[in-house]
N, C-alpha and C positions, 0 to 999 in steps of 0.2 A: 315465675316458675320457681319452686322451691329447690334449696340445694344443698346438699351437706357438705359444710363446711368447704371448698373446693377452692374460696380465698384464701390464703393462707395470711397469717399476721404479719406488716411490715414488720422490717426490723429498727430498733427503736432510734436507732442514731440519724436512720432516715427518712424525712419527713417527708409527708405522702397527703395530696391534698383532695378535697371535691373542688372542683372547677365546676363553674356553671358558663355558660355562653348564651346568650340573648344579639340575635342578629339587629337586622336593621328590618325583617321583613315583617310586615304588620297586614298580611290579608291571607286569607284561608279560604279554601273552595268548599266548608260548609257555611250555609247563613242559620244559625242559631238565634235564633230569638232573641235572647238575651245578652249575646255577644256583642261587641260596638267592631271586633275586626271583622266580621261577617262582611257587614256595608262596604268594605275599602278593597278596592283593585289594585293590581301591583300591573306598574308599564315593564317594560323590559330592560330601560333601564338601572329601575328599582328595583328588578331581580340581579340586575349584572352587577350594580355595586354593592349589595346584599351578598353575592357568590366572592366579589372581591375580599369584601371585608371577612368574612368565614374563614377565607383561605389564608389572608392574612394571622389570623388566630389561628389555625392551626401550623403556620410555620413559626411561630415564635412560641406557641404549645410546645413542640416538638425541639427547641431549645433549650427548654427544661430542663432543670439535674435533677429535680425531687418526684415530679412525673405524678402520680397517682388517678383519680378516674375524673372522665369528662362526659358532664349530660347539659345537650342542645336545652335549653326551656325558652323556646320563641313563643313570641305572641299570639299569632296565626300557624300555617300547618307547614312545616318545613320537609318533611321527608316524603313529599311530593317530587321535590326536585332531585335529579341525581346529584350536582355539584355537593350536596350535604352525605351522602352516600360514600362518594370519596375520599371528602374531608374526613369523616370515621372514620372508612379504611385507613387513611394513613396516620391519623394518631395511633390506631386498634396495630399497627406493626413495631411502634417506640417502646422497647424492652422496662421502659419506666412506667409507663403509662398499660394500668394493670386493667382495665377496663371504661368503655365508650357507650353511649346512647342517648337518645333522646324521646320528648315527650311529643306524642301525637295520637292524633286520632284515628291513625289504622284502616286511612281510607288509599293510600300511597297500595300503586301494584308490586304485590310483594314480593313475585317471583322476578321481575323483571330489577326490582331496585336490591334485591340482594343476591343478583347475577353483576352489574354494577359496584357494588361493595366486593364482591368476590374477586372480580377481574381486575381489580386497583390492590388485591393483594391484602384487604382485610380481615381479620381472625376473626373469625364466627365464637369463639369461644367466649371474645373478649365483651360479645354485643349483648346490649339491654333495650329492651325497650318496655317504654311506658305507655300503655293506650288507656284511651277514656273513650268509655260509651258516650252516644251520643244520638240518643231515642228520637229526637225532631228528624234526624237527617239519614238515617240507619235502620235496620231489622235487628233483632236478634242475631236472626239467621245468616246475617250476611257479615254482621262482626264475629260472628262466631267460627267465621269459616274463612276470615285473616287469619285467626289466632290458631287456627288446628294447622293451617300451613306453615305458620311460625315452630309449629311447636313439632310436626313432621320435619323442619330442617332444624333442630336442634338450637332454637334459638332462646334463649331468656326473655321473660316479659310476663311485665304485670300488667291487669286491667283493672278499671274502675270507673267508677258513676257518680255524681252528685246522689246526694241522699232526699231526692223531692217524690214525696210522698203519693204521689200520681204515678210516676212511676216503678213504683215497689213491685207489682207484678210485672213488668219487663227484667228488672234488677234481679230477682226472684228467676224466672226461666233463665235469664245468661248465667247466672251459677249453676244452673244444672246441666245446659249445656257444655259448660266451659269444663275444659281436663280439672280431676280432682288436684293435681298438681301447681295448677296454676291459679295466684293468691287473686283474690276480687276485693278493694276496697273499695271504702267509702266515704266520699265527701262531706262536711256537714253542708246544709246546704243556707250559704247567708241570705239575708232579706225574710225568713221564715217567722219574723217577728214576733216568735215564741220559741221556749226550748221544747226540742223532742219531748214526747212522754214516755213512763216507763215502758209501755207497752212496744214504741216506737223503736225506742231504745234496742229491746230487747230483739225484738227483729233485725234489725240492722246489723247486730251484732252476731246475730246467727252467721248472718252473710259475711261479716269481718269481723273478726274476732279481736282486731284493733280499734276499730268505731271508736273505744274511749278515750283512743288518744286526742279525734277531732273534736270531742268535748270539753279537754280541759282546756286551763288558762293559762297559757306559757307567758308567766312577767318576761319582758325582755329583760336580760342583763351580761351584760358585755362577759362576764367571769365565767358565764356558761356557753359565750361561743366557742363553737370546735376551729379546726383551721381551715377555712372552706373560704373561697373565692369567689365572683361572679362578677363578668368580663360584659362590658355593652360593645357592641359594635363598633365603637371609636377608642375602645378600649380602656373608659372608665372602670373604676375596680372598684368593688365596694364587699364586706365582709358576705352579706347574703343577698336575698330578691328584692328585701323589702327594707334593708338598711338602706340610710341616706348620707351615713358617712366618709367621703372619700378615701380612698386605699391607693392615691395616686393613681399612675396608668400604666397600663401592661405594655405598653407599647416604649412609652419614653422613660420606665425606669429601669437603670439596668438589672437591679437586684429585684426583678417581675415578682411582683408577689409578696417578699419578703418584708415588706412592712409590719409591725406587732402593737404598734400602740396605741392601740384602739382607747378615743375617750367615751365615745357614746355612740348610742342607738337613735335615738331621738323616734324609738316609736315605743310603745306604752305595753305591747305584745309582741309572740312571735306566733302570728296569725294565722300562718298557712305551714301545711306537709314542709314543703321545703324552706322554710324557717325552721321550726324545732325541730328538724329530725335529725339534725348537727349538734344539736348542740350535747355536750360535756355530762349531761347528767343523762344520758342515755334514757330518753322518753322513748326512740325506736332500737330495743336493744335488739331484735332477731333481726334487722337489717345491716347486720355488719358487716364488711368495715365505710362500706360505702350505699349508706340508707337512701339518698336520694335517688336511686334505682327501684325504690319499695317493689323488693323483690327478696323476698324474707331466706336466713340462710341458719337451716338446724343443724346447732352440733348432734355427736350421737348423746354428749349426756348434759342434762341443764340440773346445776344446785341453786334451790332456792331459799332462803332465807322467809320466815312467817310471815313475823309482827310488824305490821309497816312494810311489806311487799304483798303476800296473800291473804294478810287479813288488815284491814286497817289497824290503825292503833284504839286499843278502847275495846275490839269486837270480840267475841268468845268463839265464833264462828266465821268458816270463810264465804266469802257472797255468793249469790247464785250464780252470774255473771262470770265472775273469776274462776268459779267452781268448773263452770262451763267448758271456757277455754280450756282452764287446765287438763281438760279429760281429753279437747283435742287436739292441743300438745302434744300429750300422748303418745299420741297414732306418729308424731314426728321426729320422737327421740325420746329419750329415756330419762326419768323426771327421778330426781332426788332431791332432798330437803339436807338445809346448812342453818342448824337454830341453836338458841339458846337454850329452850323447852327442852324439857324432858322427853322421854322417846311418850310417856303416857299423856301428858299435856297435848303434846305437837298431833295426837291421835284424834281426841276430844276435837281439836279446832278444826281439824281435817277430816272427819268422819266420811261424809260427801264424796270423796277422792281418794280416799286411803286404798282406795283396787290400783290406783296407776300408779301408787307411789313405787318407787324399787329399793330407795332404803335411803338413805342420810346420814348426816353429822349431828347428833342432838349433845345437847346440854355441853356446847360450847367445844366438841371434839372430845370429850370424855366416854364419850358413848358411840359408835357406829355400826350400823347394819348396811350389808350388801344382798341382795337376791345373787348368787354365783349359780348358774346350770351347772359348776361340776360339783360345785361342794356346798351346796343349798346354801343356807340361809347368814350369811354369817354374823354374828352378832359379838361385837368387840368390844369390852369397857377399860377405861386405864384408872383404875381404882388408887385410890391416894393415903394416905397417913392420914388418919385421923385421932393422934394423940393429945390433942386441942381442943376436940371438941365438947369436950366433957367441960373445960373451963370456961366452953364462950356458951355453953346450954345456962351456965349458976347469972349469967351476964343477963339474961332477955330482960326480965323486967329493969332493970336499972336502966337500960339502955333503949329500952322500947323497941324490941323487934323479935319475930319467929321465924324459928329454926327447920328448914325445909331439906328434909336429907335424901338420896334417891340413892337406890343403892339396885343391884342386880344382884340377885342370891344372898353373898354374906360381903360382897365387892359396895364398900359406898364408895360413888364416882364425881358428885357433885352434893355442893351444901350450897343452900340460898339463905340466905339472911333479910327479913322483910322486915324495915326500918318502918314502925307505924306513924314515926312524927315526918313523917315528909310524906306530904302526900303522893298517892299512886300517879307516875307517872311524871314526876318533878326530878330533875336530875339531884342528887345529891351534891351540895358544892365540895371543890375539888380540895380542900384544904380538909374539910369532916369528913374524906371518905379519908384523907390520910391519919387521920387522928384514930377515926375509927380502929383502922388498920391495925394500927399499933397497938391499942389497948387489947383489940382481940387475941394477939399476942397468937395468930397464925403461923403453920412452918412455912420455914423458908423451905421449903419441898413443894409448896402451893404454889397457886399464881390464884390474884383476887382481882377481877373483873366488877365496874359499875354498870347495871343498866337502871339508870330511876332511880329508886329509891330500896334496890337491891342488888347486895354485897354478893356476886358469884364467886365461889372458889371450886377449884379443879385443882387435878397434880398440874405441876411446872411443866411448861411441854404442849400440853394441850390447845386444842387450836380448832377455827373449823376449817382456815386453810390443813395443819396437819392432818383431820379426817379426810377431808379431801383424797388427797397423795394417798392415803392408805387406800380408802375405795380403790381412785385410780391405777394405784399397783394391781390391787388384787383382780379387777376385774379387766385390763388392759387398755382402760383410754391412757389414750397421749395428750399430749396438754391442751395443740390445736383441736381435740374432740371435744372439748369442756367449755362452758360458760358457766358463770357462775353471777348470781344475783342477790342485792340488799341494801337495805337504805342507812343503814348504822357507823358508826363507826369501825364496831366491832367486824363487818363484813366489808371493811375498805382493803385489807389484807388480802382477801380470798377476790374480791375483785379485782384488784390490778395487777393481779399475779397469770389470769384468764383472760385479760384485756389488752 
């Protein structure tokens, strides 16, 4: 279920973690086909020391100073049993621990097991849960009709399905069933012994407008893990699900958790939802702050950066695909653009989409428009000194580059400099862009930006974090309303300032 913004950002001095928990129980009361826990029964037992060991984790959980959110991912189907019920509850009550849930199948009785969660004193607010269709063992109609009682008691939850081609029309009816509210993803599905085709693709992607995150190829690398945890039932620790390198024990060290130095992965990928969706380069940015609930969360306004975020690098235009999404974004929050481009460039790439835009940061903060309902349309430029320019125009041929000026009325706001001996798209090395500099003999009134194998200058000041704050003045978000997006360096500013 979709939410605005309703986490709010830790604060940064205190560290706030995903916790994962993996019991002992290894049998589920669907037999899926393809499952190997299907086959395995559990005695009583190996449910009593399965409920020992849970509750063991959550009382040394609940010892925690840093606290942050915890999701169950057993093997087989755990929130069948009450004892799991109560164990949320009582993490879902610890004033650190900002949110609880786990992954299942949505065959657990819902009114009776979150009368149980209730009665132990648990915060409905705090609850997530994860269901997965499960077409061998299930209706439509009858997952559909967990999910509307979930979502009749105010509960969060995502659903989704392996992406197997047989069942595309089941997959197909449960989205139109399911509340428009509530997010449907999808698995790739492995063993498929080909890649999807476009067509495929493109389908799937109607249905999840994320599909291409479970297409790419997350290399593992230690530098891009987040700070995330995942506890075995004897209390082994290890970074993620699929990491195999030890993080001591949660149990026998006293600083739980606090281990940092991490040497290696020793796997080749990060394979699955919950591998990448932690990790540091924010491949699930609208799941934040805690993605592994994939339960997506819109601010009211998102800036996005172009070149190398909505359009590849190289592209003149943005993909159909991305185009897509973008339009139903949209419908989620209020899309503005944070680029280098000119406002007429940024138009050209964006044609497709230019109805949902509401305005942005162009040509580096030198330029910005807002759509305002009280005072229409606002269109801001921070025009600059240009008594230099006439000396660095006598420069082009000596120096092999053209002069690109963009001005608004009689206001020039930005000059680009297109250096033709390096080629398009090669960064310029960091010693000739200084040399450059110099000869150009620039005011110090400017600020000179590299991207490539072009010189940007803007007045001093200018920024696309600065545009930003202005929109945001002007049109009233506050910081926790904003997200903000980019792969540059130039857009590292405006990110970690929204993050």
């Amino acid at each position: 279920m979709e939410r605005r913004n309703s986490e709010k950002n830790t604060e940064k001095d205190v560290r706030k973690r995903q916790w994962y928990y993996r019991g002992s129980l290894k049998s589920c009361n669907y037999s899926c086909s393809y499952c190997p826990f299907a086959k395995r029964t559990c005695s009583r037992r190996s449910i009593q020391a399965d409920k020992e060991a849970f509750f063991r984790f959550t009382g040394r959980m609940l010892q925690q100073q840093n606290g942050g959110a915890v999701q169950i991912v057993p093997y087989g189907e755990a929130l069948i049993y009450p004892y799991y019920w109560e164990g949320l509850a009582a993490l879902s009550k610890s004033p650190v621990i900002d949110a609880v849930g786990a992954q299942s199948n949505f065959s657990f009785p819902v009114k009776e097991m979150l009368s149980v969660y209730r009665n132990h004193g648990g915060e409905l607010e705090k609850l997530r849960l994860w269901g997965t269709f499960h077409p061998e063992m299930t209706s439509v109609k009858q997952f559909v009709q967990q999910c509307r009682f979930l979502t009749e008691q105010k509960v969060l939850y995502c659903v989704g399905a392996v992406g197997v081609l047989e069942q595309l029309e089941k997959i197909c009816m449960l989205r139109k069933m399911l509340p428009d509210s509530v997010y449907l993803w999808i698995n790739k599905m492995d063993g498929l012994g080909r890649g999807y085709t476009d067509a495929e693709i493109e389908v799937f992607t109607e249905i999840d407008a994320y599909f291409w995150q479970e297409l790419k190829h997350y290399r593992a690398e230690i530098s891009a893990c987040a700070d995330s945890r995942f506890v075995e039932a004897d209390g082994r620790m290890r970074q993620c699900n699929i990491s195999r390198q030890s993080l001591g024990n949660f149990y026998e060290d006293s600083e739980a958790g606090q281990r940092e130095e991490l040497s290696g992965c020793k796997k080749k990928e990060c394979g699955c939802y919950l591998a990448y969706c932690n990790r540091k380069d924010a491949v699930a940015p609208f799941f934040r702050p805690y993605p592994a609930f994939r339960i997506p969360v819109y601010p009211r306004a998102v800036f996005l950066d172009i070149d190398g975020t909505l359009v590849p690098k190289g592209n003149m235009r943005i993909p159909k695909n991305t185009a897509r999404g973008l339009i139903r974004l949209s419908g989620k929050c209020e899309i503005y653009l944070a680029t280098s481009l000119p406002l007429e460039a940024a138009k050209r790439k964006l044609s497709p989409v230019w109805h949902v835009i509401r305005g942005g940061v162009f040509a580096n903060g030198a330029r910005w428009q807002a759509q305002n309902h009280e005072k229409g349309c606002l269109d801001v430029v921070v025009p600059m000194d240009t008594a230099w320019l006439t000396g660095v125009r006598e420069k082009q041929k000596a120096y092999g580059f053209a002069v690109h000026v963009y001005r608004n009325r009689e206001d020039i706001y930005k000059v680009t400099l297109s250096f033709h001996r390096v080629r398009t798209g090669m960064q310029m090395p960091e010693q000739k862009q200084k040399e450059l500099a110099q000869v150009m003999k620039i005011s110090d009134s400017c600020q000179v930006l590299w991207e490539g194998n072009c010189m940007q200058i803007t007045k001093k000041g200018t920024g696309k974090l600065a545009g930003i704050l202005e929109i945001c003045r002007e049109m009233g978000y506050r910081k926790e309303d904003v997200m903000a997006f980019g792969d540059s360096s130039n857009d590292r500013e405006m990110v970690e300032y929204f993050s």
